[in-house]
C-alpha positions in Angstrom: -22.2 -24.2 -16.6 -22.5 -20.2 -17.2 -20.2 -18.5 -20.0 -18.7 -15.6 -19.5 -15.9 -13.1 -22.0 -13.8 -12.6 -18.2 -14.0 -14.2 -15.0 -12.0 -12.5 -12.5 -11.4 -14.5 -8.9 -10.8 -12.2 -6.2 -12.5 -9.0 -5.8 -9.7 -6.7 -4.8 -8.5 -3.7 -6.3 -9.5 -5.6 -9.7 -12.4 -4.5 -9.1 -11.8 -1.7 -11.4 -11.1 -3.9 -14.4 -14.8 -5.3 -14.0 -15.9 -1.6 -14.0 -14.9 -1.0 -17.3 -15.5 -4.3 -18.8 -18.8 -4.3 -18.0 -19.0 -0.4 -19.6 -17.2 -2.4 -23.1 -20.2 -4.6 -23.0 -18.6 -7.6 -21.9 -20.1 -10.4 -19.3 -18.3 -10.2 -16.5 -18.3 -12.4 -13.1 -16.0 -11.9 -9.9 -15.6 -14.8 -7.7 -14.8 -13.7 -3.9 -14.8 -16.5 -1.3 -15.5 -14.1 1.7 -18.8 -11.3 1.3 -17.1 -9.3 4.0 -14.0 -9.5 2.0 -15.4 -7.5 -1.0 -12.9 -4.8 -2.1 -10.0 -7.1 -1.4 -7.1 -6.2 1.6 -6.8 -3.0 0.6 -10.8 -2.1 2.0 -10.7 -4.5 4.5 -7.6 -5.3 6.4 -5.2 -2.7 4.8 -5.1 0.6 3.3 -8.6 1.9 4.4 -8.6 0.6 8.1 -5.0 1.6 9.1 -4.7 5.3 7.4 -8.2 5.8 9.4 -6.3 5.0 12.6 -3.6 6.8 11.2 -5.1 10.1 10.7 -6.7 9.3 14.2 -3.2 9.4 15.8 -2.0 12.1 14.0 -4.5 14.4 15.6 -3.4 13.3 18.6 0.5 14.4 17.6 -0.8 17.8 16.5 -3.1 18.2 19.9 -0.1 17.2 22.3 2.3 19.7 20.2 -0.1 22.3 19.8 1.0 25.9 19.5 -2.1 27.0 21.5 -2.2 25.3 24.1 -2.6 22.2 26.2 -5.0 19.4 25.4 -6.3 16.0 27.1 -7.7 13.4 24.6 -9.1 10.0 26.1 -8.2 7.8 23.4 -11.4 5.6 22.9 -10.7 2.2 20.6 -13.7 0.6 21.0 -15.3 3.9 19.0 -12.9 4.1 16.6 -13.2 0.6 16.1 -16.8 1.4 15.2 -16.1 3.8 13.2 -13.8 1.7 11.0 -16.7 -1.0 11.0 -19.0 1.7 9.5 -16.5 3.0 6.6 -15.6 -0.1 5.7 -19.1 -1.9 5.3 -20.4 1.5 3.8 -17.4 1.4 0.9 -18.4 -2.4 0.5 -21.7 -1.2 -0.4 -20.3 1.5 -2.4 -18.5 -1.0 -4.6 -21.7 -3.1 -5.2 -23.3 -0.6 -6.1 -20.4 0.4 -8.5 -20.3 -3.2 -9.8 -24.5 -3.3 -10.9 -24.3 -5.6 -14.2 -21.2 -7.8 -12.8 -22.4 -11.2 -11.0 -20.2 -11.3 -8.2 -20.2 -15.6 -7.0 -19.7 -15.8 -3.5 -17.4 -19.1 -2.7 -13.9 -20.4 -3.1 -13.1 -20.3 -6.8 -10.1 -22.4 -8.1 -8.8 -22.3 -12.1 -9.1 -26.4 -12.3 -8.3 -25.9 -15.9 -7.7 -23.6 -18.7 -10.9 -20.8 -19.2 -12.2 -22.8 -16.3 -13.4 -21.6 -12.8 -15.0 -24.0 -10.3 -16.8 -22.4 -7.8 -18.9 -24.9 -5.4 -20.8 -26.7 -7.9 -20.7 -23.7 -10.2 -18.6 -24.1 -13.2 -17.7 -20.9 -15.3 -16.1 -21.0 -18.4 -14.5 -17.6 -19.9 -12.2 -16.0 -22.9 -10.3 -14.5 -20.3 -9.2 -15.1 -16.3 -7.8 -12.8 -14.1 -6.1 -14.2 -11.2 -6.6 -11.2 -8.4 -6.4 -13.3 -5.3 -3.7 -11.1 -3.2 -1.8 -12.4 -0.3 -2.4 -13.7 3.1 -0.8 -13.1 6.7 1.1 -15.8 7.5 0.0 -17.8 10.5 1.9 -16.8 13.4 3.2 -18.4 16.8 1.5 -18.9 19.9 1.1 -15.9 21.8 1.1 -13.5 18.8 -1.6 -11.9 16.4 -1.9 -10.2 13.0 -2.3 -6.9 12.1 -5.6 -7.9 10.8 -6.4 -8.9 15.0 -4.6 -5.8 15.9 -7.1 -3.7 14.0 -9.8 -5.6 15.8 -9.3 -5.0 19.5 -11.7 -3.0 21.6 -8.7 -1.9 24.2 -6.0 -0.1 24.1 -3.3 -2.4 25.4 -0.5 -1.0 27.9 2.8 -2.3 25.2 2.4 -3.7 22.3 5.7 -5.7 20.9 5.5 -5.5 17.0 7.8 -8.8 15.7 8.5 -9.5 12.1 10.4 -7.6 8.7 7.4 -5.9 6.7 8.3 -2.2 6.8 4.4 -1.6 7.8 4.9 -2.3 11.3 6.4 1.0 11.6 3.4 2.5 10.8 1.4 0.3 13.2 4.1 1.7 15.5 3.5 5.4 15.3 -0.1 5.2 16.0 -0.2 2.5 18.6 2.5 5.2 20.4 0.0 7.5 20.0 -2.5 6.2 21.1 -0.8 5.5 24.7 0.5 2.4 24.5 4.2 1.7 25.5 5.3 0.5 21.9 8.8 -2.0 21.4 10.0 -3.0 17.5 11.9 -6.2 16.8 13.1 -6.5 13.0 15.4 -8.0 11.2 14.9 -4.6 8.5 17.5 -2.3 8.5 15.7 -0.1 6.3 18.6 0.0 3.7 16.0 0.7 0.7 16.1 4.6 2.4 19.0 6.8 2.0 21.2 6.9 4.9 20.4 10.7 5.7 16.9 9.7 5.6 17.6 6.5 7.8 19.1 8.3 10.2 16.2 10.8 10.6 13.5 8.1 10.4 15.1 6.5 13.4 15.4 9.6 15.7 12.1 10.4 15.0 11.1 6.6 16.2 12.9 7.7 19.4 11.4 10.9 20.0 7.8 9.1 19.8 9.4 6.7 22.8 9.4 3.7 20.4 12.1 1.3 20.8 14.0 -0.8 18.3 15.4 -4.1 18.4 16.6 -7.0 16.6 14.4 -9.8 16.6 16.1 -12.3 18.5 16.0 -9.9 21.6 12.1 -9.9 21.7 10.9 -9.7 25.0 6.4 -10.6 25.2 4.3 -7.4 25.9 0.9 -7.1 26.8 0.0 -7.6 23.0 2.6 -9.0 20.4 2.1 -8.8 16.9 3.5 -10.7 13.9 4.1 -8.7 11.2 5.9 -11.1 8.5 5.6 -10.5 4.7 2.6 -12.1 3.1 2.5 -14.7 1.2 0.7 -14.9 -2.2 -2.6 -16.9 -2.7 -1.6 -18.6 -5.7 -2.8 -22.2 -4.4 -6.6 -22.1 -6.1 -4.4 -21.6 -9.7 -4.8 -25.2 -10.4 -3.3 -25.1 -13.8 0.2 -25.0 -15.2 1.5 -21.8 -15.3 5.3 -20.0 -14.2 6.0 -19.0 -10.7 8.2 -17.9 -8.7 10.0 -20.2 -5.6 7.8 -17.8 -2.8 4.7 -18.8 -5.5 4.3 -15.6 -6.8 2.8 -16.2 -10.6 4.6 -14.8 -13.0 3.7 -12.4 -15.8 5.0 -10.4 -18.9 4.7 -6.8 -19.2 0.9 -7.4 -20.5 0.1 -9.0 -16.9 -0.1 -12.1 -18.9 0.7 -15.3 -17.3 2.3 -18.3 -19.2 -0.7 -19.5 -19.9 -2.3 -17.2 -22.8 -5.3 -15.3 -21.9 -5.4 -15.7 -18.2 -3.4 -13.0 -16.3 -2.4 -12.2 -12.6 -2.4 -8.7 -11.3 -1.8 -7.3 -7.8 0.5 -8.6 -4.7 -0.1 -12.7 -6.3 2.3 -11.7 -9.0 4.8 -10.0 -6.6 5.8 -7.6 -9.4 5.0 -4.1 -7.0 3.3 -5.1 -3.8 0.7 -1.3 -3.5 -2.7 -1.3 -3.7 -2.4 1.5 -6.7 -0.2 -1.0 -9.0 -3.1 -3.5 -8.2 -5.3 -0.8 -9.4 -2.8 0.3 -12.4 -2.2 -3.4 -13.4 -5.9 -4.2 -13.2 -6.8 -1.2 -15.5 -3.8 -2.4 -17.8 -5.6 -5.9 -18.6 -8.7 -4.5 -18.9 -7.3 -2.2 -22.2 -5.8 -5.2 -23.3 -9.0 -7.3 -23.2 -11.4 -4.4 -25.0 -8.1 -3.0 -27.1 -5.9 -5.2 -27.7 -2.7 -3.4 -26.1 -1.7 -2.6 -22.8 -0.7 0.0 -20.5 2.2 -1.2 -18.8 3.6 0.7 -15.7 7.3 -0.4 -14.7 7.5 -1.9 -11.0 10.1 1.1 -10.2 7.9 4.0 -10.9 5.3 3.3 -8.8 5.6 5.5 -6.1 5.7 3.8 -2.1 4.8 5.4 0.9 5.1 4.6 4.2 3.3 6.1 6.6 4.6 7.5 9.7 3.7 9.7 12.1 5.2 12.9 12.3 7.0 12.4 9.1 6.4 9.9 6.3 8.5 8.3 4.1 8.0 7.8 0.3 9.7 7.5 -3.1 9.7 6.7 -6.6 11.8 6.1 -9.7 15.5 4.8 -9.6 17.0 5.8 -6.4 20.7 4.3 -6.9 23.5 6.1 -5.4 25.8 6.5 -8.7 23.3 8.7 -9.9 23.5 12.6 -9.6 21.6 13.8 -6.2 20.1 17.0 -4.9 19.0 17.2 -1.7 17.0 19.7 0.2 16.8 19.7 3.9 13.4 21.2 5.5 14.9 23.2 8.0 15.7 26.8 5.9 12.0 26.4 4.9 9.3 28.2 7.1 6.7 25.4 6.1 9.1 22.6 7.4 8.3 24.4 10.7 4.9 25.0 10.3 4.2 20.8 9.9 7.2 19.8 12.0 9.6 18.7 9.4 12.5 20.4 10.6 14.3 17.2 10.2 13.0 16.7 7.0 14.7 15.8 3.2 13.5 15.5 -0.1 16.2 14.1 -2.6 16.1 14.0 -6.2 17.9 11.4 -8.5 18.8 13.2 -11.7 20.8 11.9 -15.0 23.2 12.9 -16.7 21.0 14.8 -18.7 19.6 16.5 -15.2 16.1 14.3 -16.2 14.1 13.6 -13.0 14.6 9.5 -12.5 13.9 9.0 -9.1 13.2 11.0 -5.5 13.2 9.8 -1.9 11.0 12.3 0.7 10.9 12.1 4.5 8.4 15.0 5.5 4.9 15.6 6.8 2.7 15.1 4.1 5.1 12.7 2.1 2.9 11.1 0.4 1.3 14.2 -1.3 4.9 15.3 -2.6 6.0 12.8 -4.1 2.6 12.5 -5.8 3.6 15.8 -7.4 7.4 14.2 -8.1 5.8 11.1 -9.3 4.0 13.4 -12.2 7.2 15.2 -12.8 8.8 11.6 -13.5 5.8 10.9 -15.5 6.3 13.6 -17.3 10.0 13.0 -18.2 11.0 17.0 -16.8 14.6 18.2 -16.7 15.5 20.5 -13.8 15.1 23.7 -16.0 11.7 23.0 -16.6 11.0 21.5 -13.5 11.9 25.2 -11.5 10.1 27.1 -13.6 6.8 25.3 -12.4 5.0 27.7 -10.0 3.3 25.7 -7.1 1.4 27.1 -4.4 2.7 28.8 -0.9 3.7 27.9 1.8 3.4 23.8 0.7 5.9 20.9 1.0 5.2 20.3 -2.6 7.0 24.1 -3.4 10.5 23.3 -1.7 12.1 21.6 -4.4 11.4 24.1 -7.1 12.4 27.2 -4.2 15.8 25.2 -3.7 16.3 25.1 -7.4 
């Protein structure tokens, strides 16, 4: 039996947490059942792998709409397949390095019973747990793959049929498009957590890639289909007694705190904000607790989500209910909407009644940067007069609201 102050199973974004543990002093082991699963979805399967691809395709959208002239690109998957295989290995290493003074147990680890964790014949006893084990894609049918198969193939495939209602299949559609495949969408998501001006522009801009759209129950088989259903959270190794959800999602408080005192859950297995940053954020927030005694608790709603689409991405933060006062600022007066091709572009604010910055929506190239400057305005808890007399740089995405103010 080994002792340790926290045993975290799962090495995900938690990761983090062991980081600075480890710098407190503490004794520290992460349990991972897979080596090449180090660094958790978001390395392996998610984040890392698809916004590499991503940024792939997107050169290919600026090279066929480029202003100075005409370019051919052979679109070779087997190298950046390769090239994905290098990142990813080299950031595994990266993190090992990272983690020097943290045993990291390779095997399945299950919490058996309180402070417990039985990995193999290993048994660990700790102060603390934290439960960082993530979801998984759920199996699909015969004659479909994952996402996690899609970013494995070494061809490009002449249509690819994306089937399921996880929002992310729209960005596996923009860059399989791209790419040159003929690409079809069958979902049951009507994409109602956008604002309908937004909606509306997301879709046209679906059809101008050639993408088509579809309910699900009109699939018709491509050359590759692809399930792309909602994971479902690993909470089966949690052996013990504690609260969950009916999906099985483990519930916690706002200290990350399970049920059960002193063993937490952080990331998509608590199903409180399913983003690799609030897996970061909640992570970080246990650790404080552990060396502090207090928390750092980030509410679910001010977490900012991005999805990312190719020309345009879509992102928000904050409260974005429709009784709340709105300003909205369309792309096309602005001279850098042209430059990135955002003509069709909108960034909408969510104000009080005190004009205090609640919320924002943005559909623009580069989406994810602004509302990484609107998420630090929320942070910040800025009116609108203070918020306009910020002076960001020009020409930038980032600028437009402030200009329109």
């Amino acid at each position: 039996m080994k002792e340790y102050d926290v045993v975290i199973i799962g090495s995900g974004l938690a990761y983090v947490a062991a980081e600075v543990l480890r710098n407190a002093g503490l004794k520290v082991c992460i349990v991972e059942k897979d080596k090449d699963n180090l660094g958790g979805v978001c390395l392996n399967k998610g984040c890392v792998p698809t916004k590499l691809y991503l940024q792939e395709a997107k050169t290919i959208y600026l090279a066929k709409h480029s202003r100075v002239g005409n370019f051919n690109i052979n679109v070779d998957i087997r190298r950046l397949l390769e090239s994905k295989r290098e990142l990813v290995s080299k950031l595994r290493d990266d993190i090992t390095k990272l983690l020097k003074g943290v045993d990291i147990l390779y095997g399945y680890g299950e919490l058996l019973e309180p402070y417990t964790v039985k990995v193999g014949e290993d048994v660990l006893k700790a102060k603390h747990v934290i439960i960082n084990t993530g979801k998984s894609q759920q199996r699909p049918e015969e004659g479909f793959i994952t996402t996690d198969e899609l970013l494995e193939i070494d061809y490009l495939p002449s249509s690819v049929s994306l089937v399921g209602d996880d929002p992310i299949l729209y960005e596996f559609a923009c860059m399989f498009s791209l790419f040159g495949s003929q690409v079809n969408i069958y979902t049951d998501e009507d994409l109602d957590f956008m604002h309908p001006s937004i909606k509306g522009r997301f879709q046209k801009m679906l059809k101008g890639l050639g993408i088509n759209v579809g309910k699900v129950e009109s699939f018709k088989p491509s050359e590759v289909n692809v399930s792309v259903r909602r994971r479902k959270p690993n909470s089966e190794c949690v052996k013990v007694d504690v609260e969950r959800d009916e999906k099985g999602h483990i519930l916690v408080d706002s200290n990350y705190e399970t049920s059960l005192k002193d063993h937490y859950a952080v990331g998509d297995v608590n199903g409180v904000a399913e983003l690799a940053h609030a897996s970061r954020m909640q992570a970080l927030s246990v650790a404080k607790k552990i060396i502090e005694g207090k928390s750092l608790y980030t509410p679910a709603h001010k977490i900012p989500y991005v999805l990312y689409t190719i020309p345009m991405s879509y992102a928000r933060v904050g409260l974005t209910k429709k009784d709340l006062k709105e300003k909205t600022t369309p792309l096309r007066p602005f001279a850098v909407g042209h430059i990135h091709r955002s003509e069709e572009g909108l960034i909408i604010l969510y104000l009080d009644k005190k004009d205090f910055l609640v919320g924002a929506e943005v559909f623009c190239a580069r989406g994810e940067e602004v509302i990484s400057v609107l998420t630090s305005m929320l942070y910040s808890e800025l009116n609108l007069d203070f918020i306009k007399k910020i002076p960001l740089p020009h020409p930038t995405m980032g600028e437009v609201v402030n200009i329109r103010l």
